[in-house]
C-alpha positions as CSV (number, residue, x, y, z in Angstrom):
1,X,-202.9,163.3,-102.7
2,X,-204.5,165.6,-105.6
3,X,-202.3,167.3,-107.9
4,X,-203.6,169.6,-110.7
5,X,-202.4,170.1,-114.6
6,X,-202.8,173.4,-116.2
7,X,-203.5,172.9,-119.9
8,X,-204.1,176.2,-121.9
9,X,-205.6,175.7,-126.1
10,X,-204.2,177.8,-128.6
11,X,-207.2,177.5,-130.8
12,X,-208.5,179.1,-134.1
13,X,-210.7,182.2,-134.0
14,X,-213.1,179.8,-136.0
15,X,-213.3,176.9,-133.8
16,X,-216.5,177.2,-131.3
17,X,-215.0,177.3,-127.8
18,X,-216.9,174.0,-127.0
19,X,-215.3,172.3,-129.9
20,X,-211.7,174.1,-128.9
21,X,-210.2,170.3,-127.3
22,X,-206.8,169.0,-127.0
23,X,-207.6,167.1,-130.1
24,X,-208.7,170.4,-132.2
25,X,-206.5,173.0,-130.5
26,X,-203.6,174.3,-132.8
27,X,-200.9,174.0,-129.9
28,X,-201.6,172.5,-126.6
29,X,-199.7,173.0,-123.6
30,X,-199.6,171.3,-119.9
31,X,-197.4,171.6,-116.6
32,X,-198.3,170.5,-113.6
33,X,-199.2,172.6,-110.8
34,X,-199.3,171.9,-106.8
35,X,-202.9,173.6,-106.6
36,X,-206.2,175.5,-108.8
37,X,-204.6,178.7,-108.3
38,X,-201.1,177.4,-110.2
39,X,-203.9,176.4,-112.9
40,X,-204.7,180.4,-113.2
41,X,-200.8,181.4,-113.4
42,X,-198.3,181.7,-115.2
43,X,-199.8,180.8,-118.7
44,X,-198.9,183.7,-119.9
45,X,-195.5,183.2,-119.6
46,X,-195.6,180.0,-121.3
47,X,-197.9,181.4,-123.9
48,X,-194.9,184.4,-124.3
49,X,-192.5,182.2,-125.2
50,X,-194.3,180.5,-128.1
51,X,-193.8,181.0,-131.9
52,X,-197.6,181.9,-131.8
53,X,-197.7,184.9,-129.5
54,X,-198.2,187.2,-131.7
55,X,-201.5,185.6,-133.4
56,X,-203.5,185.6,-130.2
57,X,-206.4,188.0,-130.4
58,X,-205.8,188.1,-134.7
59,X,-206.2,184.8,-135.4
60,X,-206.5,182.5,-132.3
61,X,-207.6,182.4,-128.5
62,X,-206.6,180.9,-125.6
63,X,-208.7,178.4,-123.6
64,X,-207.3,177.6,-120.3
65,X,-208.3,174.0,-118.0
66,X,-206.9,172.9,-114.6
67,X,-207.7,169.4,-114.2
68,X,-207.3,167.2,-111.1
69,X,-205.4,164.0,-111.5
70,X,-204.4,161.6,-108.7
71,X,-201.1,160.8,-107.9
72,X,-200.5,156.9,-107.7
73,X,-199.7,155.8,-104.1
């Protein structure tokens, strides 16, 4: 069985979008989510409740990711 993890960058306004990685981003945050549509909700929410809120759009972006991983049988 498939299960998905929603990862969504905080990243600076500087950093290319290509270059905006787990390794780069400024904050990075993951939950996992039953399904691709849970990868396209509810990070906004998590974003919310963050210290950096209030820089995204000034100073940072988001980038958001779902990817697959595989559960181990």
């Amino acid at each position: 069985m498939n299960a998905f993890i929603a990862v969504v960058l905080v990243c600076a306004n500087g950093l290319a979008q290509d270059a905006c990685t787990d390794a780069q981003a400024l904050e990075v945050r993951k939950v996992r989510v039953a399904n691709e549509l849970g990868c396209a909700t509810g990070w906004q929410e998590i974003i919310a409740r963050t210290e950096r809120r209030d820089e995204i759009g000034k100073t940072a972006y988001l980038k958001t990711e779902c990817r697959r991983v595989k559960d181990p049988q």
